[in-house]
DRENMAR-498285 format. One record per atom (N, C-alpha, C, O): residue number from 0; residue in three letters; atom name; x, z, y. Coordinates in Angstrom, 1 decimal. Atoms other than C-alpha are relative to their C-alpha. Example, Ala and Ser with C-alpha at 12.3 -4.5 7.8 and 13.67 -1.06 7.14 Angstrom:
BAZA/resi/resn/name/u/w/v
BAZA/0/ALA/N/0.9/0.0/-1.2
BAZA/0/ALA/CA/12.3/7.8/-4.5
BAZA/0/ALA/C/0.9/0.0/1.2
BAZA/0/ALA/O/1.9/0.7/1.2
BAZA/1/SER/N/-0.9/0.0/-1.1
BAZA/1/SER/CA/13.7/7.1/-1.1
BAZA/1/SER/C/-0.8/0.8/1.1
BAZA/1/SER/O/-0.3/0.9/2.2
This chain:
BAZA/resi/resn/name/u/w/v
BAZA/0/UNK/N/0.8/0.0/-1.2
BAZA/0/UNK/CA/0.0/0.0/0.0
BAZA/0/UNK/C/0.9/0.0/1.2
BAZA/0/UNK/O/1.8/0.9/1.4
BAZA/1/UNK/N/-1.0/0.0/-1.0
BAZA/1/UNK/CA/1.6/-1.0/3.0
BAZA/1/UNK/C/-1.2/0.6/1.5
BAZA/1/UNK/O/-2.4/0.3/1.9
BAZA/2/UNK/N/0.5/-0.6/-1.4
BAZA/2/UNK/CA/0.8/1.1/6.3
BAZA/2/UNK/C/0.5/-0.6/1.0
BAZA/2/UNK/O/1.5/-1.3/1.2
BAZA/3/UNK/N/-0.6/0.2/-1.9
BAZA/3/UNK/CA/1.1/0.6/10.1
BAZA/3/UNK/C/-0.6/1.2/0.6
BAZA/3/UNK/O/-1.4/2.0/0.0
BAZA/4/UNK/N/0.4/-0.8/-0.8
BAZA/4/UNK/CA/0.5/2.5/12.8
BAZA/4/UNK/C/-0.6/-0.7/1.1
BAZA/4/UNK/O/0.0/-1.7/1.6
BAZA/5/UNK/N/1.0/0.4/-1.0
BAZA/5/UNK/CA/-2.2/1.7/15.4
BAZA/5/UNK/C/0.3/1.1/1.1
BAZA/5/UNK/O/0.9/2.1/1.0
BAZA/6/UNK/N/-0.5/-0.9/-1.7
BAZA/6/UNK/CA/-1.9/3.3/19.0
BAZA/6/UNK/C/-1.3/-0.9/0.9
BAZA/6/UNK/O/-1.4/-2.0/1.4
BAZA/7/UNK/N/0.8/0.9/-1.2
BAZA/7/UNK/CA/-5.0/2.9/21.1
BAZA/7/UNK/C/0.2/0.3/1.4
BAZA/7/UNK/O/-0.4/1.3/1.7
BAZA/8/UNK/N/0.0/0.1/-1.0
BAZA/8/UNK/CA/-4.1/2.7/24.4
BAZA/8/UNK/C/-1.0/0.7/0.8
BAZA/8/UNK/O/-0.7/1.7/1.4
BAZA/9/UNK/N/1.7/-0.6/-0.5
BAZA/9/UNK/CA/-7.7/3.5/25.7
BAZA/9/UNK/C/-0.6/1.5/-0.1
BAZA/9/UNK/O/-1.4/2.1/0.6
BAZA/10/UNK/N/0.5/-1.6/0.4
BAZA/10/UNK/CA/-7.9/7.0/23.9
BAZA/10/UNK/C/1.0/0.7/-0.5
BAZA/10/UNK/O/1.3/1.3/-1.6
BAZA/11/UNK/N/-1.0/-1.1/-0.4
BAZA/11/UNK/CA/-5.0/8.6/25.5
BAZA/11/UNK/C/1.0/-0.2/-0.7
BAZA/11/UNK/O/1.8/0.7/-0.8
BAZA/12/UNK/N/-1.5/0.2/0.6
BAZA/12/UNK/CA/-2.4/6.8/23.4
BAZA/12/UNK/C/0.0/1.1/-1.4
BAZA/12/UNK/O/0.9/1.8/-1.8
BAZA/13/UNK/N/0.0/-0.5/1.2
BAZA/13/UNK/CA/-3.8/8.2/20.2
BAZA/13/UNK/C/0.3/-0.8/-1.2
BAZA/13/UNK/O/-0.2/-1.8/-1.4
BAZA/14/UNK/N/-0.7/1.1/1.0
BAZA/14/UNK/CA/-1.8/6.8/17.0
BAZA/14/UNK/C/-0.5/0.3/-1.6
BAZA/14/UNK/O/-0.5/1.4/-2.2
BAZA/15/UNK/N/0.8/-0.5/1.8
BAZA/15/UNK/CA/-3.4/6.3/13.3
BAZA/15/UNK/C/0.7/-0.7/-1.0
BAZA/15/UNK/O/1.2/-1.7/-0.6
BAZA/16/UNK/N/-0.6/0.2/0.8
BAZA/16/UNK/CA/-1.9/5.5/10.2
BAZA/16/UNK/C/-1.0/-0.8/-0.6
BAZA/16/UNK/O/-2.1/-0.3/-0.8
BAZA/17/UNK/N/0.4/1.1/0.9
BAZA/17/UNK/CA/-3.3/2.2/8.5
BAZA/17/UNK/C/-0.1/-0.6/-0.7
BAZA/17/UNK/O/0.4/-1.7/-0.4
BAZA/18/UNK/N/-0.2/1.3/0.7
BAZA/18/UNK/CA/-4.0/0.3/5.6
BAZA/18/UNK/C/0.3/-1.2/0.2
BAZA/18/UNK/O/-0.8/-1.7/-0.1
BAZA/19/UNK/N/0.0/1.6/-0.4
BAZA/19/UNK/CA/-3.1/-3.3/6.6
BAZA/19/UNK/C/-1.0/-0.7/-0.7
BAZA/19/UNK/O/-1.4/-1.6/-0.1
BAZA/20/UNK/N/0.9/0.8/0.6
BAZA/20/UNK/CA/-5.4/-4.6/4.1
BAZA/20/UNK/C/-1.3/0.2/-0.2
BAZA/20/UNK/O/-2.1/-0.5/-0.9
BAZA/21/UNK/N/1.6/0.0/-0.3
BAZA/21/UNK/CA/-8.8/-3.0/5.1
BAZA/21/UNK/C/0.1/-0.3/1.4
BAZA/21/UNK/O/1.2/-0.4/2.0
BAZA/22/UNK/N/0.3/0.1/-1.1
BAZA/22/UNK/CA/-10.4/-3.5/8.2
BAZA/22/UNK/C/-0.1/0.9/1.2
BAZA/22/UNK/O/-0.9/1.8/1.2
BAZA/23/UNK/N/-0.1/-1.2/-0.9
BAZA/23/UNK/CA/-9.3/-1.7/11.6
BAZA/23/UNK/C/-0.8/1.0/0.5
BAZA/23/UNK/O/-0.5/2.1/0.9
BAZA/24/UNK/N/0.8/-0.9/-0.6
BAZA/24/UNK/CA/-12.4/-0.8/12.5
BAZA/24/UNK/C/-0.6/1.2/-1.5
BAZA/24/UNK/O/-0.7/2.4/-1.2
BAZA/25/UNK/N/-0.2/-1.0/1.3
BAZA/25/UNK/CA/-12.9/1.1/8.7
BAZA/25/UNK/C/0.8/0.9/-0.2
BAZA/25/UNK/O/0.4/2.1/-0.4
BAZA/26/UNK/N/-0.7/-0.7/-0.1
BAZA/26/UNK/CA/-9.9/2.4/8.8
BAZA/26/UNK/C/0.2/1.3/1.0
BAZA/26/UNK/O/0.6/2.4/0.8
BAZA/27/UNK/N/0.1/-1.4/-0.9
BAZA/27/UNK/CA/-10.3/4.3/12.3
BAZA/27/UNK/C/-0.7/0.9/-0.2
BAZA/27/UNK/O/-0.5/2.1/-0.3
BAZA/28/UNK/N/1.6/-0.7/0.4
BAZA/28/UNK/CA/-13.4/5.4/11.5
BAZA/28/UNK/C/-0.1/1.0/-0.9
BAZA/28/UNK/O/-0.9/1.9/-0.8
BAZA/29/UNK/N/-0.4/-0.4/1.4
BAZA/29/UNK/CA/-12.3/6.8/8.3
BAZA/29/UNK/C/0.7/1.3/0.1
BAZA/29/UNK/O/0.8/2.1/-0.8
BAZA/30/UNK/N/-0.6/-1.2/0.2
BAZA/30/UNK/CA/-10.0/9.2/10.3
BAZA/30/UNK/C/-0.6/0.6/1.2
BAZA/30/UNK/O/0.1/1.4/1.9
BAZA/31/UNK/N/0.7/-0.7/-0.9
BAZA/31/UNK/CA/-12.4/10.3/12.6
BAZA/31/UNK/C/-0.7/-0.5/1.5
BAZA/31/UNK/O/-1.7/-0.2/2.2
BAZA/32/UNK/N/0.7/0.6/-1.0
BAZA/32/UNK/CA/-12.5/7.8/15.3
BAZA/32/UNK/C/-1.2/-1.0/0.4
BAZA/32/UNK/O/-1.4/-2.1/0.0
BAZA/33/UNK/N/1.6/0.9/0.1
BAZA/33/UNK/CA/-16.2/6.7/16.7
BAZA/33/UNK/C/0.4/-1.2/1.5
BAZA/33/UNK/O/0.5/-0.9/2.7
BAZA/34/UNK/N/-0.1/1.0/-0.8
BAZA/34/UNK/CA/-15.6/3.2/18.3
BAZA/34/UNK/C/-1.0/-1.1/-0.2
BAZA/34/UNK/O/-1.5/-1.4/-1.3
BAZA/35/UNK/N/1.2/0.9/0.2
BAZA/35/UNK/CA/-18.3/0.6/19.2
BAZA/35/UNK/C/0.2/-1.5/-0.8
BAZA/35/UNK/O/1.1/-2.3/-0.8
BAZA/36/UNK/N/0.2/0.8/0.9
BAZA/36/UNK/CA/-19.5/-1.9/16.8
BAZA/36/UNK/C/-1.2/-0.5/-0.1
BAZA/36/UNK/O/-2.2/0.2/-0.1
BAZA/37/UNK/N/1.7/0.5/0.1
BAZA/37/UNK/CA/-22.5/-4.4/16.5
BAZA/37/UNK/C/0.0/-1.0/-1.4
BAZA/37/UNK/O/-1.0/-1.5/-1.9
BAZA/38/UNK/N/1.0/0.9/1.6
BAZA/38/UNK/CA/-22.5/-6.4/13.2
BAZA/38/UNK/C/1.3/0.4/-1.5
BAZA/38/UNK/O/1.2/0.1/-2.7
BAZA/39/UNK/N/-1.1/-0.3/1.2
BAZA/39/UNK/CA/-19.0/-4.9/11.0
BAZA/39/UNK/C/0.5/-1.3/-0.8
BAZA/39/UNK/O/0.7/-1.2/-2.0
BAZA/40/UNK/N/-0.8/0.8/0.6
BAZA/40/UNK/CA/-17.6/-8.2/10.3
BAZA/40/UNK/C/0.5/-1.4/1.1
BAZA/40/UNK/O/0.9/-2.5/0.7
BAZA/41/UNK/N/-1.0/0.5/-0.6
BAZA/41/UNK/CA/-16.4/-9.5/13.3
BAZA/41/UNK/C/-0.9/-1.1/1.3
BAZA/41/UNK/O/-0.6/-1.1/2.5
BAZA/42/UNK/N/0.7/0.9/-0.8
BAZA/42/UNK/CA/-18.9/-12.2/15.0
BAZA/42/UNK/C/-0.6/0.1/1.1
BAZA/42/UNK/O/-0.9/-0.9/1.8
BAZA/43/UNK/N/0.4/0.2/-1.1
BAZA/43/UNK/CA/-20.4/-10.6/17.6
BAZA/43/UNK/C/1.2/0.7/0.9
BAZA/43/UNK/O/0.9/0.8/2.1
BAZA/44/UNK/N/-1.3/-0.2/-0.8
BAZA/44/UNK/CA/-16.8/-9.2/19.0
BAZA/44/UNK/C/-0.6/1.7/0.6
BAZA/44/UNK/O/0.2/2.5/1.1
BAZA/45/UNK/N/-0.4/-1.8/-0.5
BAZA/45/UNK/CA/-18.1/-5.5/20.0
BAZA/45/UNK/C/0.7/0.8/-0.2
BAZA/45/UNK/O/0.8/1.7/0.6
BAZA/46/UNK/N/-1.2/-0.5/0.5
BAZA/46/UNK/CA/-15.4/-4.3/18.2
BAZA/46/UNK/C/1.4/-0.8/0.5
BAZA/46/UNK/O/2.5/-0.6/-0.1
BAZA/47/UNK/N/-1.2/0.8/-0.5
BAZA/47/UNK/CA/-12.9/-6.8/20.2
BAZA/47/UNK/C/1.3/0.9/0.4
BAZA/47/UNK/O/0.8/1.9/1.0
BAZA/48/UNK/N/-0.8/-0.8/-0.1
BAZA/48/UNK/CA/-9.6/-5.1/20.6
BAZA/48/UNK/C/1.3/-1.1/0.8
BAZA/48/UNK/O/1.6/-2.2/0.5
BAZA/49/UNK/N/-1.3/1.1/-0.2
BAZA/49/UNK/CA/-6.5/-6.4/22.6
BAZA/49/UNK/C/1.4/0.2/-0.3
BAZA/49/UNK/O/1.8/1.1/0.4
BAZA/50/UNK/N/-1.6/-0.1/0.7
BAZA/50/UNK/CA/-2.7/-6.6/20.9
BAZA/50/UNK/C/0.7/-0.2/1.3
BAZA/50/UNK/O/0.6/-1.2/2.0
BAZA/51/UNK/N/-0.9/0.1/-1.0
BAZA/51/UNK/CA/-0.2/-5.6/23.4
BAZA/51/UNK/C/1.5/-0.2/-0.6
BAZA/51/UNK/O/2.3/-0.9/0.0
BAZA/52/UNK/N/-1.0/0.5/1.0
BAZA/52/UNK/CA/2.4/-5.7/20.9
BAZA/52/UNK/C/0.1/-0.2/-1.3
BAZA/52/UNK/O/-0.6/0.6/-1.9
BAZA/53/UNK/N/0.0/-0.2/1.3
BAZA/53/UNK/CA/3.2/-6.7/17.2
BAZA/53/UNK/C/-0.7/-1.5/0.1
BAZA/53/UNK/O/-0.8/-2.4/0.9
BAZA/54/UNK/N/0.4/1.6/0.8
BAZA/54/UNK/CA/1.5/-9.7/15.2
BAZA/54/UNK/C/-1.1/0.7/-0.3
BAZA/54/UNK/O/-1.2/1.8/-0.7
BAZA/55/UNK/N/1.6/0.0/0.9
BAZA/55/UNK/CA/-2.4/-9.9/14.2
BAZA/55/UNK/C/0.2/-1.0/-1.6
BAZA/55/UNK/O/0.9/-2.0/-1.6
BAZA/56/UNK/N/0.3/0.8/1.0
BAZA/56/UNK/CA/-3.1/-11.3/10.3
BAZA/56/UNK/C/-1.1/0.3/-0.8
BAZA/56/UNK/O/-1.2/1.3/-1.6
BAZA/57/UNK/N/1.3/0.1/-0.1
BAZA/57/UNK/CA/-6.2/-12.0/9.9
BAZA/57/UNK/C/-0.6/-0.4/-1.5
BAZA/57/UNK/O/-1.8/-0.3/-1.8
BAZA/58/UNK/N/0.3/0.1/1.4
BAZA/58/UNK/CA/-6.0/-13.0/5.8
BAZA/58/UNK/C/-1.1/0.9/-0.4
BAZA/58/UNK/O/-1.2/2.0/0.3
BAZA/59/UNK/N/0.7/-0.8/0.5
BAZA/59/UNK/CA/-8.9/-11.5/3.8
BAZA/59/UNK/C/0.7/0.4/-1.4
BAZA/59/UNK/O/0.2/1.2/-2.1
């Protein structure tokens, strides 16, 4: 299982430990954080996030 670390900016530079191979918004969620969401798989973008650093891979 390969991890990362996530860092939201937004909520005070709080940093979370990641599966890379589920989905970000699952994973936050998972360790407590409640962030907005309208359909959990990506199409209506309420869950849009923006990469200030690093690489997105978007594989299923």
């Amino acid at each position: 299982m390969t991890k990362l670390i996530i860092t939201l900016a937004n909520q005070g530079g709080a940093s979370f430990r990641v599966d890379r191979r589920k989905p970000l918004l699952d994973a936050l969620e998972a360790q407590g954080m409640s962030l907005p969401y309208g359909c959990r798989y990506g199409g209506c973008i309420s869950c849009a996030a923006k990469l200030l650093t690093g690489e997105v891979d978007q594989r299923a």
